[in-house]
N, C-alpha and C positions, 0 to 999 in steps of 0.2 A: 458813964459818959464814954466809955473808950470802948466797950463795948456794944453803944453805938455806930462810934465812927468803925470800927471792925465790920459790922451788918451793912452800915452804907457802902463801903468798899466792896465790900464782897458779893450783893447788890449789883456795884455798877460793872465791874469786872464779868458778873453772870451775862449783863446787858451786851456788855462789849461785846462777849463772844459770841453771842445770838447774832448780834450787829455783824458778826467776823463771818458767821456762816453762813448770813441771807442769801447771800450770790450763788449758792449751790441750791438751797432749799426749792424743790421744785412744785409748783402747783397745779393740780389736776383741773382738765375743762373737761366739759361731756359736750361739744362740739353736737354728736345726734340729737339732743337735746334743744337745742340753741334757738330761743324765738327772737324776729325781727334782726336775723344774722345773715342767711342763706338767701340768696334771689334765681328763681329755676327758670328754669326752659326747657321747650320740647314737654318729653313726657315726664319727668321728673315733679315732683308732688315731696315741700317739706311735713312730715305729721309730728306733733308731740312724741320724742321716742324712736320715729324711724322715718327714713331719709328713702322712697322711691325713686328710683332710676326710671326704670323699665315697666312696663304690665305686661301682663299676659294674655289681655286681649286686643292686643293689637300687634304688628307687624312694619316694617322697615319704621323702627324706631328709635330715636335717641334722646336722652334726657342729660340734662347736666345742673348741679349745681353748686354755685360759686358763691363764696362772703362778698358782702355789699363793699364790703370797706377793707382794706388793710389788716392783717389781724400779725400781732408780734409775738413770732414764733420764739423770741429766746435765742440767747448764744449758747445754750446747753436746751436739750429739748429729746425727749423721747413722744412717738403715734403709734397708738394702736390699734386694730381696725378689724370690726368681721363683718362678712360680704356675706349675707342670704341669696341666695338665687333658687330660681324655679325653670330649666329648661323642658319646656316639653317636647322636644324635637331635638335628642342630643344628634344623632347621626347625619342628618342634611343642613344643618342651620350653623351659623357662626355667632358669637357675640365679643363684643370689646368691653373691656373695663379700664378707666383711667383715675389715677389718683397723681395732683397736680398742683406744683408749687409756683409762682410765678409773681414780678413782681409788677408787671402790668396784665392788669386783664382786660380779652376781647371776646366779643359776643363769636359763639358756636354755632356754626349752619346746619339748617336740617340736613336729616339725612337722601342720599339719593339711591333710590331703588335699586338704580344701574350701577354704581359707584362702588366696586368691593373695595379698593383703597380706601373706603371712608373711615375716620378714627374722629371720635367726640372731642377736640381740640378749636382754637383757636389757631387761624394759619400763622398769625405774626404771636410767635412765643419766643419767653426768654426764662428758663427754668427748669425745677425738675421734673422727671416724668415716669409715673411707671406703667407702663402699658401691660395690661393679662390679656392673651390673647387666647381665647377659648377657654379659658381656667384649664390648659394646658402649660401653657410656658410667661415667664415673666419678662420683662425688656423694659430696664429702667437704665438712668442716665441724665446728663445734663444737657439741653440744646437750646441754642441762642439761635434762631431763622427766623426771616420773614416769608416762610412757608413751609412749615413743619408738615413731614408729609408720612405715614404709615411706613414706608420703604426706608428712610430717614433713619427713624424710630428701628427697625427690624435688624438695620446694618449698622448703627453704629451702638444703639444699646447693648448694656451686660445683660445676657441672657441665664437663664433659671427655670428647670423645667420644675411643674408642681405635681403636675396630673390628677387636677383635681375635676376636673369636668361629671366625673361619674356622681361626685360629691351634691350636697346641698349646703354647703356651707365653707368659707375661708376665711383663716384669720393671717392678719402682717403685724410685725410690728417695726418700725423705725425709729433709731435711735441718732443723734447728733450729737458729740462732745469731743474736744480740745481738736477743733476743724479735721475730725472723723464721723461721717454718717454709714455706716452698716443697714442693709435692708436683712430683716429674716422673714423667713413663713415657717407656718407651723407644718409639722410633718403631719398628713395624715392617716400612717398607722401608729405613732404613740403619742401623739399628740405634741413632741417636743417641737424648738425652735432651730431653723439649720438659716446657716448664711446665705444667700440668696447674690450678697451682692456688696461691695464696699468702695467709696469713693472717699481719699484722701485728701488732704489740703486746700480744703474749703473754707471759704469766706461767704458765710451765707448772710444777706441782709437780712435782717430781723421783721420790717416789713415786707409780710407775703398778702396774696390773694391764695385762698386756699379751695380746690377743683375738686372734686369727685362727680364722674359721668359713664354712662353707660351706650351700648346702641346693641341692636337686634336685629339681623336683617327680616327673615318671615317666621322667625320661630316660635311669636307669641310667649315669649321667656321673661319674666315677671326678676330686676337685679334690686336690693335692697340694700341699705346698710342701718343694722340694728345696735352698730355701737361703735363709736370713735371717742375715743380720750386724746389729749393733748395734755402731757406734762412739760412745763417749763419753768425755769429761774425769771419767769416775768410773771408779777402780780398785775391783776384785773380786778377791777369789783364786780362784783354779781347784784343787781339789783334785783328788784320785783319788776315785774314782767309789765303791772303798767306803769312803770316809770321811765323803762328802756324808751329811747328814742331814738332812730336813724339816723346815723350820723356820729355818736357820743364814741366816750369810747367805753361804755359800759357795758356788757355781757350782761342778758338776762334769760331764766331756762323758763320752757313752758310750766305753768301751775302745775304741782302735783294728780292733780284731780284733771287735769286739760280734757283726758283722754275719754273722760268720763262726765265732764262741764261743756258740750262742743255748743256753747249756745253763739257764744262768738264768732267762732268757725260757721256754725249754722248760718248765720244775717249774714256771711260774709262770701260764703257759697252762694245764697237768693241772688246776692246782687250779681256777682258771675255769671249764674243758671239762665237768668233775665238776659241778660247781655247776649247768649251764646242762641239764646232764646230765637230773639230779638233777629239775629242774625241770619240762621236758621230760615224763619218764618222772610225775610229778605231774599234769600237764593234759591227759594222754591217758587216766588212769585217769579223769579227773574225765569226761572229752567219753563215755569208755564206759559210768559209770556213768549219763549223760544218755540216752543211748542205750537203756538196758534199760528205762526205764519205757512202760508202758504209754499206750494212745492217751491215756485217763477222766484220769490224772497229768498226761500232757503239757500236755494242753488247759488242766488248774486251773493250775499250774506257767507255764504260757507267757503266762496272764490277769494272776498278781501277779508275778513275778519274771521278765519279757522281759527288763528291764536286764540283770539279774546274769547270766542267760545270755549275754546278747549279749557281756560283759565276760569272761566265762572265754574264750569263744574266739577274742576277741580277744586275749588274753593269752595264747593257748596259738601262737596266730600268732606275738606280737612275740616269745616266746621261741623261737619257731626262727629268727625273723629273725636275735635275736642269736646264737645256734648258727651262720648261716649265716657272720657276722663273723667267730666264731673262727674256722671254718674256714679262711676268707680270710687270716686273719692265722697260722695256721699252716702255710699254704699257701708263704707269704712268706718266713717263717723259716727253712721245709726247701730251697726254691730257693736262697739265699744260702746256706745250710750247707752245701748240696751231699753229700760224702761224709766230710764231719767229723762228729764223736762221733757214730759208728757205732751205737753201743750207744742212746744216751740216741735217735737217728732211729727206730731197728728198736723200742723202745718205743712211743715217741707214735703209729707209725703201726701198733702192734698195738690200742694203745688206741681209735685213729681209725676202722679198721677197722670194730671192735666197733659205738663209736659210731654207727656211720654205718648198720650193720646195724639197729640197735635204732630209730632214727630214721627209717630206710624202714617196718619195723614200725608204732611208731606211727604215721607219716605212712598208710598204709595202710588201719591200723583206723580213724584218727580220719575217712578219707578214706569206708570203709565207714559209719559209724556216723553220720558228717554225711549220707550220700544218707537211710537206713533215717530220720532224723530229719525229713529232708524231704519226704519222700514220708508221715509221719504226721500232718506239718504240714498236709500238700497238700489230706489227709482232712477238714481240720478248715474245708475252704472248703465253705459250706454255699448259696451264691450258685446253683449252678446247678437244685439240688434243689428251691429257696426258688422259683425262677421256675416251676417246672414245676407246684410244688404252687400257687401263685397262678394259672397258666391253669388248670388243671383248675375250681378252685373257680369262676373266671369263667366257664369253662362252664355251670358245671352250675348256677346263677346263671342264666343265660341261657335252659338249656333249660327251667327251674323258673319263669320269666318269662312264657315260650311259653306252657308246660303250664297256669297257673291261667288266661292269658289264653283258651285255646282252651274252659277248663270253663268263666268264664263268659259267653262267647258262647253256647256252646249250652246254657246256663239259661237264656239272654234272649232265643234264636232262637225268633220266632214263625212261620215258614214250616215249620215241624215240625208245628204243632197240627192240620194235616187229618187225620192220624192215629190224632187223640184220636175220633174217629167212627167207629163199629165200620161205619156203614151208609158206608164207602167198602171197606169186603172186602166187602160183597156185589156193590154195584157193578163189582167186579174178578169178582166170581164167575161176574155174569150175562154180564159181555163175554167172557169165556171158554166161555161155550157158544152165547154169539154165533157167536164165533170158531170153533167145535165146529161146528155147524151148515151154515155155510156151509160149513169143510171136507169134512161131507157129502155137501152137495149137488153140491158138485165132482166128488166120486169119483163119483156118480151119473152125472154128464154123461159123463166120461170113460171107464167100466164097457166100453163097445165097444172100446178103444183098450188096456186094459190087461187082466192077469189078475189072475184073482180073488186068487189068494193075494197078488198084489204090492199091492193095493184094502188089504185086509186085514190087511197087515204096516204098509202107511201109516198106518193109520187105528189100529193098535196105537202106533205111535210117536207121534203127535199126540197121543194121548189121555195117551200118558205124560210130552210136553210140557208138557202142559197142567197136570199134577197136580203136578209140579215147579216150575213157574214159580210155583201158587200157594201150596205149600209156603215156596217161597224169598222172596215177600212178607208169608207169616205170619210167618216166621219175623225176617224185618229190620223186621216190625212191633213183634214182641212185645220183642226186644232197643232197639229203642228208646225204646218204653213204659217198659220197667224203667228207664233210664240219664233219663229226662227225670220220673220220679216221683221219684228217689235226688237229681238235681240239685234239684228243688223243696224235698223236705225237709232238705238239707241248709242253702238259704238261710233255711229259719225259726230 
């Protein structure tokens, strides 16, 4: 009996101090893991196993993804974290990484082409933050704004060079205990862990929203994360994956088999595919219906409504953008599937098929239909037309300049008026038989030396010289008469 009650002591006393140690005892999550946890935006894709930010076929891009709900990081709490990335543009391109604690969360804006200040954040934050800028340098810290802003971030965070950019791969880890958080990264030539970063006398609430997000500007850089653990002194249950439900506070990880079982994922892609489908086939009717109007439309139409144009086809864009995601993501699904569920593959990719037909179509017409739009546009530049018909009028300006200058000079030319005297044609008359005369008396002299008929053929020509020449002074007499009487009355 006594060495009973010795075994039940000894018993409770073991209990007690399991009891004594709970509060240190820390529990492992696999957070990359985590279905029905994570809610994305932008370009960001949750998979059984790995967490996509970014792709690689596309450009000015940002993904982020955030837990739906609250998650209780623990008053004692170690993260560990490695980043895959694929740049294929390291020398001209930039990219951002964020990993982000906060105890309210706010929706992330895309990204703007124009916008180099842009960083994958929520402008109204209250938390931590660690910004990699190029997988160059680290800049983490604490910030409370209603506009957290890249500049923000650069000047007043602890800065950390890595110089991993050359790399394909980073890992962090983050530790928290007795209100000490320490950041490290791993060295990448021996792989160890070096301090990065440490912030003192912290009072972290336990409920966070927990950030990881990425952005691109044209570098087609594909950012992943293939592995996060969360150790902490707070127990969670783990259920089966269908029992988790939104909202609970139960943690459940994707089926073992998920990556390899995507039949789920598959119906759950159709309905998406359909949708973007759907969409798709909507903005192409709209870019045809733009297309069929007339130049006299286009022109009124392009004066008040240039915005809303410019908005449909930028939207007929971003929806093939996202068309181009799924495709990406079911691209994923059928490599890991391989030659499982035969049936539910040989569908999607009769469907895909389809799709992919109908999307070159569109892509085709709207490709047709944007030239025929441009080229009415083209019409409506009136720049070169505008210049030709202003030289013209400069001319003729000019020659209309000449023209009165030359009629009133000769109204006011007085070296004309000898002509107003009829007694200068006779004068003209009588030196022409002046002129007669002595040609006479020449042929006279010369009569021995010539013949008669050649005397007589001369003296027919000179005579008909003579009647033309004073023909052709009557005649520039009388036409200037007229033009110098018309110019007199016209000055009265």
């Amino acid at each position: 009996m006594l060495w009973k009650l010795t075994l039940l002591l000894a018993l409770q006393s073991f209990s007690n101090s399991q009891d004594a140690a709970s509060p240190n005892t820390l529990y492992e999550y696999n957070l990359h893991n985590l279905k029905t946890f994570w809610s994305g935006s932008g370009a960001a894709i949750q998979y059984p196993g790995r967490m996509v930010l970014s792709s690689d076929k596309l450009k000015f891009q940002s993904g982020a993804l955030s837990s739906m709900d609250p998650f209780d990081v623990g008053s004692t709490f170690s993260t560990e974290m490695t980043i895959d990335y694929h740049l294929t543009d390291k020398e001209a391109t930039s990219q951002n990484f964020i990993f982000g604690m906060t105890e309210s969360k706010g929706p992330i804006e895309k990204m703007d082409a124009m916008d180099e200040s842009y960083i994958p954040l929520p402008s109204m934050y209250k938390g931590f933050i660690m910004y990699i800028r190029n997988f160059e340098t680290v800049h983490s810290g604490w910030f409370n704004s209603g506009n957290v802003s890249k500049e923000e971030i650069l000047s007043r965070g602890k800065v950390c060079k890595i110089s991993a950019r050359g790399k394909n791969q980073l890992r962090f880890l983050i530790k928290y205990q007795n209100k000490i958080m320490n950041v490290y990264f791993e060295d990448i030539k021996d792989g160890s862990l070096r301090l990065c970063g440490q912030f003192v006398d912290l009072n972290i609430p336990r409920n966070q929203y927990l950030i990881a997000s990425a952005s691109d500007d044209m570098g087609y850089s594909q950012i992943s994360i293939s592995k996060w653990t969360w150790s902490a002194n707070t127990k969670v249950e783990v259920v089966p994956a269908d029992q988790k439900r939104a909202g609970d506070s139960f943690l459940a990880y994707w089926d073992a088999d998920a990556a390899a079982n995507p039949s789920a994922e598959i119906s759950n892609f159709k309905a998406t595919a359909l949708y973007y489908y759907d969409n798709s086939k909507i903005y192409s009717e709209e870019l045809i219906q733009l297309a069929d109007k007339n130049l006299s439309d286009l022109k009124s139409e392009f004066a008040g409504e240039l915005g809303v144009t410019s908005q449909r086809i930028k939207s007929a864009i971003e929806v093939i953008g996202r068309e181009a995601d799924q495709l990406e993501a079911l691209g994923w699904i059928l490599v890991q599937s391989k030659n499982k569920h035969k049936y539910n593959t040989i569908e999607v990719l009769d469907m895909t098929l389809n799709w992919l037909e109908s999307i070159e179509e569109s892509i085709d017409k709207t490709d047709a239909e944007t030239r025929l739009i441009y080229e009415l546009i083209s019409k409506l530049n009136i720049d070169s037309a505008a210049n030709d018909m202003i030289f013209k009028i400069e001319n003729m300006i000019s020659n209309l300049k000449k023209l009165n200058f030359k009629a009133k000079y000769l109204s006011n030319e007085k070296s004309l008026n000898f002509l107003e005297d009829e007694s200068v044609l006779k004068d003209w008359t009588e030196s022409l038989k002046d002129f007669q005369s002595v040609v006479r008396d020449k042929i006279k002299q010369n009569q021995t030396n010539t013949q008669g008929a050649a005397a007589s053929y001369g003296m027919t020509i000179t005579w008909l010289a003579g009647i033309l020449l004073l023909c052709g002074f009557i005649w520039i007499y009388c036409r200037l008469k007229k033009a110098l009487d018309q110019s007199s009355a016209s000055s009265f």
